[in-house]
LUMFI-97583 format. One record per atom (N, C-alpha, C, O): chain; atom name; x, y, z. Coordinates in nm, 2 decimals, always signed. Atoms other than C-alpha are relative to their C-alpha. Example, Ala and Ser with C-alpha at 12.3 -4.5 7.8 and 13.67 -1.06 7.14 Angstrom:
% LUMFI-97583
ATOM c  a     xx     yy     zz
ATOM A  N  +0.09  -0.12  +0.00
ATOM A CA  +1.23  -0.45  +0.78
ATOM A  C  +0.09  +0.12  +0.00
ATOM A  O  +0.19  +0.12  +0.07
ATOM A  N  -0.09  -0.11  +0.00
ATOM A CA  +1.37  -0.11  +0.71
ATOM A  C  -0.08  +0.11  +0.08
ATOM A  O  -0.03  +0.22  +0.09
***
This chain:
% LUMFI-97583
ATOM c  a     xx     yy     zz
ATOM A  N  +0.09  -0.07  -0.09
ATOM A CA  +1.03  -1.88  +2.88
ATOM A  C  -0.08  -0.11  +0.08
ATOM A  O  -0.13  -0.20  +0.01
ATOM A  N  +0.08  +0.05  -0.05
ATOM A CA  +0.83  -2.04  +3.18
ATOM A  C  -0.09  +0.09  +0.02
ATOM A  O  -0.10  +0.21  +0.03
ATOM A  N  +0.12  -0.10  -0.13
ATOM A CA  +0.53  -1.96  +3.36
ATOM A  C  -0.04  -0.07  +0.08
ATOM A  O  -0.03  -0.19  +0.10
ATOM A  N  +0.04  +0.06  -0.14
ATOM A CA  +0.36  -1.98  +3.66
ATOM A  C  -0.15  +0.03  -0.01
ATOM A  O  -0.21  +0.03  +0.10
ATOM A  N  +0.10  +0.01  -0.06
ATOM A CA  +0.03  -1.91  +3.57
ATOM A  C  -0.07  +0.07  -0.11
ATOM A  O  -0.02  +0.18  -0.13
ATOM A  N  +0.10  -0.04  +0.08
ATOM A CA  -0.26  -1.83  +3.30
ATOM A  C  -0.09  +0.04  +0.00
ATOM A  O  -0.18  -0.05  +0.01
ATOM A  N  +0.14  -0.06  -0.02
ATOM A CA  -0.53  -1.63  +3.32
ATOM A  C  -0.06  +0.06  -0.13
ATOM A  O  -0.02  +0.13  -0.22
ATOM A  N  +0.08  -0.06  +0.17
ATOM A CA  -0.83  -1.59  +3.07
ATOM A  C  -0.06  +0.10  +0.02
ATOM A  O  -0.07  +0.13  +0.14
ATOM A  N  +0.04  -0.11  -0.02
ATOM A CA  -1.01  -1.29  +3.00
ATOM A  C  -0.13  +0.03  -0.09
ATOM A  O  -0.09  +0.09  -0.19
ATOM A  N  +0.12  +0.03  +0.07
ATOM A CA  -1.36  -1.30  +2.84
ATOM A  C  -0.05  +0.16  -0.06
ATOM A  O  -0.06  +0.27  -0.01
ATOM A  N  +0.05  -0.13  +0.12
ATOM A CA  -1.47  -1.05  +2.59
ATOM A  C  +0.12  +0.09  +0.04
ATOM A  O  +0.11  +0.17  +0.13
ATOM A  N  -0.08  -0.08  -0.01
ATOM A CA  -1.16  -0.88  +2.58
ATOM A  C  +0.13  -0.03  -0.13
ATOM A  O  +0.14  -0.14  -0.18
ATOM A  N  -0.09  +0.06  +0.08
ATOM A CA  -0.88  -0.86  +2.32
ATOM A  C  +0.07  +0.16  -0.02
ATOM A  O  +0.02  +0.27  -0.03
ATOM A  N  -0.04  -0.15  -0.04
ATOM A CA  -0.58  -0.59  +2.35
ATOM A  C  +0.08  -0.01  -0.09
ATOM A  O  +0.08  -0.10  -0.17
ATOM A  N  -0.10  -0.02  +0.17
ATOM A CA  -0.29  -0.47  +2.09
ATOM A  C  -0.06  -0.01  -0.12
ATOM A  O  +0.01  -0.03  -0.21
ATOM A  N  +0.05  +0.03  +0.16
ATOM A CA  -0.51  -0.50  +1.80
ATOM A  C  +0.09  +0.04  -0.10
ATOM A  O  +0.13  +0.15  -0.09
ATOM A  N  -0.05  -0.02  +0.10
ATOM A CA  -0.33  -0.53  +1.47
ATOM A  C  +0.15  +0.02  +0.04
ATOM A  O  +0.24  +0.07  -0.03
ATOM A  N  -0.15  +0.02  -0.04
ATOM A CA  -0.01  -0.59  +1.67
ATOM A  C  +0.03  -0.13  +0.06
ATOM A  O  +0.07  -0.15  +0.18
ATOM A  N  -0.04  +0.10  -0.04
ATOM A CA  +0.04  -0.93  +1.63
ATOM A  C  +0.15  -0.05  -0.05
ATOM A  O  +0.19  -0.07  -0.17
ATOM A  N  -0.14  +0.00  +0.00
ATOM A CA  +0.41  -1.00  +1.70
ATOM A  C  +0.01  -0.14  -0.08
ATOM A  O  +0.12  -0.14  -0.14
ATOM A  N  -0.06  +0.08  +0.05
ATOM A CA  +0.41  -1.34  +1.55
ATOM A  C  -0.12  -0.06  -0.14
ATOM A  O  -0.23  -0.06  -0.09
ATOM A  N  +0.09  +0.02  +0.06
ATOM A CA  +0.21  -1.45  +1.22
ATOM A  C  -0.11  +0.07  +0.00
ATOM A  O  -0.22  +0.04  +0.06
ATOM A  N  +0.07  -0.06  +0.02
ATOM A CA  +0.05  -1.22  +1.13
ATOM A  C  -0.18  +0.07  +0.02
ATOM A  O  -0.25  +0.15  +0.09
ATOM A  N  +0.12  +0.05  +0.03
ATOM A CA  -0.26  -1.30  +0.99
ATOM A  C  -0.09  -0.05  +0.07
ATOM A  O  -0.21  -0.06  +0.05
ATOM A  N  +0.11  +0.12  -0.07
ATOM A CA  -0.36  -1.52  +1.26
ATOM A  C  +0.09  -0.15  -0.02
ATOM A  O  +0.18  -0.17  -0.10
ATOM A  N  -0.02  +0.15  -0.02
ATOM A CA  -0.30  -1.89  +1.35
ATOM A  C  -0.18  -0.05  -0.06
ATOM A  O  -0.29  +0.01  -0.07
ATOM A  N  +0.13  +0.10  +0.07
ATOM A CA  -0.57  -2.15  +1.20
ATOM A  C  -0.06  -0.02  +0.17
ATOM A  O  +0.00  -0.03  +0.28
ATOM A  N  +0.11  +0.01  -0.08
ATOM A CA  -0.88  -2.17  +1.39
ATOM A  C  -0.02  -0.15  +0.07
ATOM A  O  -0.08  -0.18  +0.17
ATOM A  N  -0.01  +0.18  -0.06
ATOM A CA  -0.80  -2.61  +1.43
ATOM A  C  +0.11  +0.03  +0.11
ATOM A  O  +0.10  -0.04  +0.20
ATOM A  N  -0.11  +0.00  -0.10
ATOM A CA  -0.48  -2.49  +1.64
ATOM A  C  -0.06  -0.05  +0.12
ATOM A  O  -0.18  -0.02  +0.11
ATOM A  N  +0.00  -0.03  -0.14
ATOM A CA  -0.52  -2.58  +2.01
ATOM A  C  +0.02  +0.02  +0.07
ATOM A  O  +0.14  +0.01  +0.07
ATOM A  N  -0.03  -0.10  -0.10
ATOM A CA  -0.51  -2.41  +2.32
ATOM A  C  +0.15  -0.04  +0.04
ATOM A  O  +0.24  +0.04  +0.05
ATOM A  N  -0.15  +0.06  -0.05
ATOM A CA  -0.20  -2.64  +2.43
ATOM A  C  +0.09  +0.03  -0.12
ATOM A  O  +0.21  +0.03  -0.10
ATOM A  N  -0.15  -0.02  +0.12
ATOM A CA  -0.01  -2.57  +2.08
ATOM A  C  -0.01  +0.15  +0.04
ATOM A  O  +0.09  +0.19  +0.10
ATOM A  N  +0.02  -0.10  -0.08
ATOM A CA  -0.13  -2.26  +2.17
ATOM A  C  +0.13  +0.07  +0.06
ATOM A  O  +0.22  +0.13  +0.01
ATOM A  N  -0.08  -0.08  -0.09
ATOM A CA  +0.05  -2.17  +2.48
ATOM A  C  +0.19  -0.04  -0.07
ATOM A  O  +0.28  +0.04  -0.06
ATOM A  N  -0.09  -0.02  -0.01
ATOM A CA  +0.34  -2.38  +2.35
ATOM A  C  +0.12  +0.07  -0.12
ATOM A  O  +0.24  +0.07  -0.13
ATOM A  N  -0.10  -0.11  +0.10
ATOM A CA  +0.43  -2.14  +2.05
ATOM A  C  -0.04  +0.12  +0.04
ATOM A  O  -0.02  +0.20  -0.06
ATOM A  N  -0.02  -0.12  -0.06
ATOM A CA  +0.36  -1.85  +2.26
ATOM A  C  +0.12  +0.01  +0.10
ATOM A  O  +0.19  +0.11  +0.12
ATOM A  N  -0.14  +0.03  -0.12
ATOM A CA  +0.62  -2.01  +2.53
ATOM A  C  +0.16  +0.01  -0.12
ATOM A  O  +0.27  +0.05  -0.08
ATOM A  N  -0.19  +0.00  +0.08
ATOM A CA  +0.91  -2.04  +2.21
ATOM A  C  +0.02  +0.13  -0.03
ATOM A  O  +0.14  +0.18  -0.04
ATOM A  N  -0.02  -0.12  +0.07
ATOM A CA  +0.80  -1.70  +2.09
ATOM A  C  +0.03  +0.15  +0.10
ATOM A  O  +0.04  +0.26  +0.06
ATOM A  N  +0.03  -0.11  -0.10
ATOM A CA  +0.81  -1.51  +2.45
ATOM A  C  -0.11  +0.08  -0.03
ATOM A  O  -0.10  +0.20  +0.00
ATOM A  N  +0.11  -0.06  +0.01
ATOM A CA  +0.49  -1.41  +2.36
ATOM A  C  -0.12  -0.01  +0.15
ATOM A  O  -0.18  -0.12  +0.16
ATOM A  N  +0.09  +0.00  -0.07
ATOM A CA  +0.25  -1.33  +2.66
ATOM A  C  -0.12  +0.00  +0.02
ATOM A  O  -0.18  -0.03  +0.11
ATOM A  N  +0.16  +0.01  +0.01
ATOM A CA  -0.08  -1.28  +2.53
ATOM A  C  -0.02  -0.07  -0.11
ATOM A  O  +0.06  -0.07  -0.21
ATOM A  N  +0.05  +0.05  +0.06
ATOM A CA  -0.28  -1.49  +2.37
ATOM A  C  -0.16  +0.01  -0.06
ATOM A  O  -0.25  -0.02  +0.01
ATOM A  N  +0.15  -0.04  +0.00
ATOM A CA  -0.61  -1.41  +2.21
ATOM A  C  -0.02  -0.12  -0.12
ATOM A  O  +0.05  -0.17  -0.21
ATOM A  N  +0.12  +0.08  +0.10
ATOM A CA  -0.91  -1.63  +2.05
ATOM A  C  -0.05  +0.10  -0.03
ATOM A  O  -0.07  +0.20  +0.03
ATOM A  N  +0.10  -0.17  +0.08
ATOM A CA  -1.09  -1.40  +1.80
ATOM A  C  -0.12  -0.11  -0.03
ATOM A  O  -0.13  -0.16  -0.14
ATOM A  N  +0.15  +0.06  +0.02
ATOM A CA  -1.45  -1.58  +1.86
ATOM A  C  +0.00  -0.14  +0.01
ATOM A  O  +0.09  -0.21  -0.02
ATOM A  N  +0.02  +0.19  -0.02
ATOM A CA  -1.58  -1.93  +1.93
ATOM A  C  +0.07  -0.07  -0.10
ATOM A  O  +0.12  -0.18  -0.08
ATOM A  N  -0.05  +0.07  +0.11
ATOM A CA  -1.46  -2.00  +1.56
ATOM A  C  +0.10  +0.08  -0.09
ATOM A  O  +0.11  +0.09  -0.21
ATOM A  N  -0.08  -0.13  +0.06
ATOM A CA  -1.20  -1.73  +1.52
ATOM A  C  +0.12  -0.08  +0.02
ATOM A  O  +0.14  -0.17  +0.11
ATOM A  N  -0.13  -0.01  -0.02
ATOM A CA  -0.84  -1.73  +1.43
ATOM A  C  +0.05  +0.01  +0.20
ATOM A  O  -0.02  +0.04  +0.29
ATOM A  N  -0.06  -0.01  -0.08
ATOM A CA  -0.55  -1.77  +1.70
ATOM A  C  +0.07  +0.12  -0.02
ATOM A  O  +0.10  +0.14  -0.14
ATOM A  N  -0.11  -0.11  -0.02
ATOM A CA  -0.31  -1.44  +1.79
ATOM A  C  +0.07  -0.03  +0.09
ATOM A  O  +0.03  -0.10  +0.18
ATOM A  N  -0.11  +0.02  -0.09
ATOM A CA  -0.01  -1.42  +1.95
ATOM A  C  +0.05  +0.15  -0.01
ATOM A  O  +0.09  +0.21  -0.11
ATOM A  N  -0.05  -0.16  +0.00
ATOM A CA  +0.07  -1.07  +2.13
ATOM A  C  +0.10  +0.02  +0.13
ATOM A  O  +0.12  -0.07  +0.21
ATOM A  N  -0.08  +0.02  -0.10
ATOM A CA  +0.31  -0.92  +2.36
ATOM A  C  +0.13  -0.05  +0.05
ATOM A  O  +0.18  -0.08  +0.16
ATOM A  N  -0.11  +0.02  +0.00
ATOM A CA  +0.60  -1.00  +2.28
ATOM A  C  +0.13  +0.07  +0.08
ATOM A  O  +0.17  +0.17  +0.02
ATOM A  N  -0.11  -0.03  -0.05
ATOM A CA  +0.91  -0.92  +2.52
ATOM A  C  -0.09  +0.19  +0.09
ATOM A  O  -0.04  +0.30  +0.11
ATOM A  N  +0.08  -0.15  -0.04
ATOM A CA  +0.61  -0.64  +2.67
ATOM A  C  +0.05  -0.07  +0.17
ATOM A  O  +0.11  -0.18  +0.20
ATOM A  N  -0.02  +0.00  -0.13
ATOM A CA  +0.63  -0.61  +3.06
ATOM A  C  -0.15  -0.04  +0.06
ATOM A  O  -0.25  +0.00  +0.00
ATOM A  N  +0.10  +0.06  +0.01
ATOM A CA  +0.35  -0.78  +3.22
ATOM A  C  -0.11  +0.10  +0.05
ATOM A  O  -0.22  +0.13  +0.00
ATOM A  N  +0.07  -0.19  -0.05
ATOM A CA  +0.23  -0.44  +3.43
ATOM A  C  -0.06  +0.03  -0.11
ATOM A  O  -0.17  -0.02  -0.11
ATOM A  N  +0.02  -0.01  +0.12
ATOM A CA  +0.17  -0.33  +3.10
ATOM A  C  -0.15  -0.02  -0.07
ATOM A  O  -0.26  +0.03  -0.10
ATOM A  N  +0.14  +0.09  +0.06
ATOM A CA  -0.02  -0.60  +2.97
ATOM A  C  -0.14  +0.00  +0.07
ATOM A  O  -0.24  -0.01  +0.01
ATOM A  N  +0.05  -0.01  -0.03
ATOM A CA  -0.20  -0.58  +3.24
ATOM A  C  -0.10  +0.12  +0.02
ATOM A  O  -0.22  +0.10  +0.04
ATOM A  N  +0.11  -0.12  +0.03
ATOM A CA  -0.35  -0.21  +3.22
ATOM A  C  -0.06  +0.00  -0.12
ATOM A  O  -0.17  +0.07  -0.12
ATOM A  N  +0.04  +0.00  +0.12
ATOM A CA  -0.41  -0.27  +2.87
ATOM A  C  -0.11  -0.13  -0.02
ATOM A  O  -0.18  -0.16  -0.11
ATOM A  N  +0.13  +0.14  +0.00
ATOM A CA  -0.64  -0.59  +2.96
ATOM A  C  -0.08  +0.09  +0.09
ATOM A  O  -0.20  +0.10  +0.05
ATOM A  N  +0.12  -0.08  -0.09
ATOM A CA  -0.83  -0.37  +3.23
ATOM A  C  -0.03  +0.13  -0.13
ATOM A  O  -0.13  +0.20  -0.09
ATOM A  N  +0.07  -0.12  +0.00
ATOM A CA  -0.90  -0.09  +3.02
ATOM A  C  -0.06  -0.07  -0.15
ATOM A  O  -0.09  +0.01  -0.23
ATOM A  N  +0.06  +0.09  +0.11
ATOM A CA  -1.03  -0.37  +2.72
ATOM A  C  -0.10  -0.11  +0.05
ATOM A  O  -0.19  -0.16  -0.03
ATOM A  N  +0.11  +0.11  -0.04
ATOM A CA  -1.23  -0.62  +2.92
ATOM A  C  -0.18  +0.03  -0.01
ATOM A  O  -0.24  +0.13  +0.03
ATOM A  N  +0.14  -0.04  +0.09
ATOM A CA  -1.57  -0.62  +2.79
ATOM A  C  -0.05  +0.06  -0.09
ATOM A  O  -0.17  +0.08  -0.12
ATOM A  N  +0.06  -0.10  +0.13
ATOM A CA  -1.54  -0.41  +2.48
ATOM A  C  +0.03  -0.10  -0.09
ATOM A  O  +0.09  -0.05  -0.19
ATOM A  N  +0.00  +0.11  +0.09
ATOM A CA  -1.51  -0.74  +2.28
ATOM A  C  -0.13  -0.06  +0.00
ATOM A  O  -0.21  -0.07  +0.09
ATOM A  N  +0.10  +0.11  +0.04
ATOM A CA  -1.77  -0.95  +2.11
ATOM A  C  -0.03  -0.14  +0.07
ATOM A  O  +0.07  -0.22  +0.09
ATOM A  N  -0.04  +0.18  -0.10
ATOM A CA  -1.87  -1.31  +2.32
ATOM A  C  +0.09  -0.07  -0.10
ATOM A  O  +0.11  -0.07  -0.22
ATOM A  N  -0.07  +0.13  +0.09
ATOM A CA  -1.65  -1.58  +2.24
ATOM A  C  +0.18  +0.05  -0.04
ATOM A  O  +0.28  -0.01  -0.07
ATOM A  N  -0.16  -0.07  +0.04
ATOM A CA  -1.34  -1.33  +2.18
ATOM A  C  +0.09  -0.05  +0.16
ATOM A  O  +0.02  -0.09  +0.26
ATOM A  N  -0.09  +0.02  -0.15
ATOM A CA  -1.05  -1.40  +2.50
ATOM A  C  +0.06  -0.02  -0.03
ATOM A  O  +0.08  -0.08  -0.14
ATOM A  N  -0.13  -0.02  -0.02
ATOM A CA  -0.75  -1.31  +2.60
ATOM A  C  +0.06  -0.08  +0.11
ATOM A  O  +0.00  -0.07  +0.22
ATOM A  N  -0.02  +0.04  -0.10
ATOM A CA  -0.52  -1.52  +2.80
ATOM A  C  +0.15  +0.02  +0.02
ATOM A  O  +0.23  -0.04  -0.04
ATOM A  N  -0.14  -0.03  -0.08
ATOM A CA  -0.20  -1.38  +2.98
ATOM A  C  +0.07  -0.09  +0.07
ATOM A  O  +0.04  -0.12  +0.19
ATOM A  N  -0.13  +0.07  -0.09
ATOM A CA  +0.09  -1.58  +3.08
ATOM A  C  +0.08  +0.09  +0.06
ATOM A  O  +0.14  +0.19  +0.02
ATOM A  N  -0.07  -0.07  -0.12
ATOM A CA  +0.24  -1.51  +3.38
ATOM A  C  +0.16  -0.10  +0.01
ATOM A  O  +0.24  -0.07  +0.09
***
């Protein structure tokens, strides 16, 4: 999978409890660059931080980005600070 382009999304976090890869979460030491690049092996397009010192998720798997996108508009701002979502395009 490439992309052309990442966008973050502050206080927002969408699919809850539909994380396509790992469950549980990724470790909170992960970083944003391992990040994108085991969402890039996994075709995974969303990415959420769960809080300044929260677990990593990986969502969105093989979803359509339209999609993802109505489902980040009708979630932006009903998150806690520090929670974000970031969609690969």
């Amino acid at each position: 999978m490439t992309f052309n382009k990442i966008t973050k999304y502050d206080n927002c976090d969408i699919l809850k409890n539909k994380n396509d890869i790992e469950y549980y979460g990724y470790n909170k030491n992960k970083t944003y660059g391992e990040m994108i690049d085991l969402a890039l092996i996994n075709n995974c397009k969303i990415i959420i931080k769960n809080g300044y010192n929260g677990k990593w998720y990986l969502k969105g798997k093989n979803k359509e980005i339209d999609f993802l996108k109505i489902k980040i508009n009708e979630n932006i701002g009903n998150s806690r600070d520090g929670v974000c979502c970031y969609l690969i395009e």
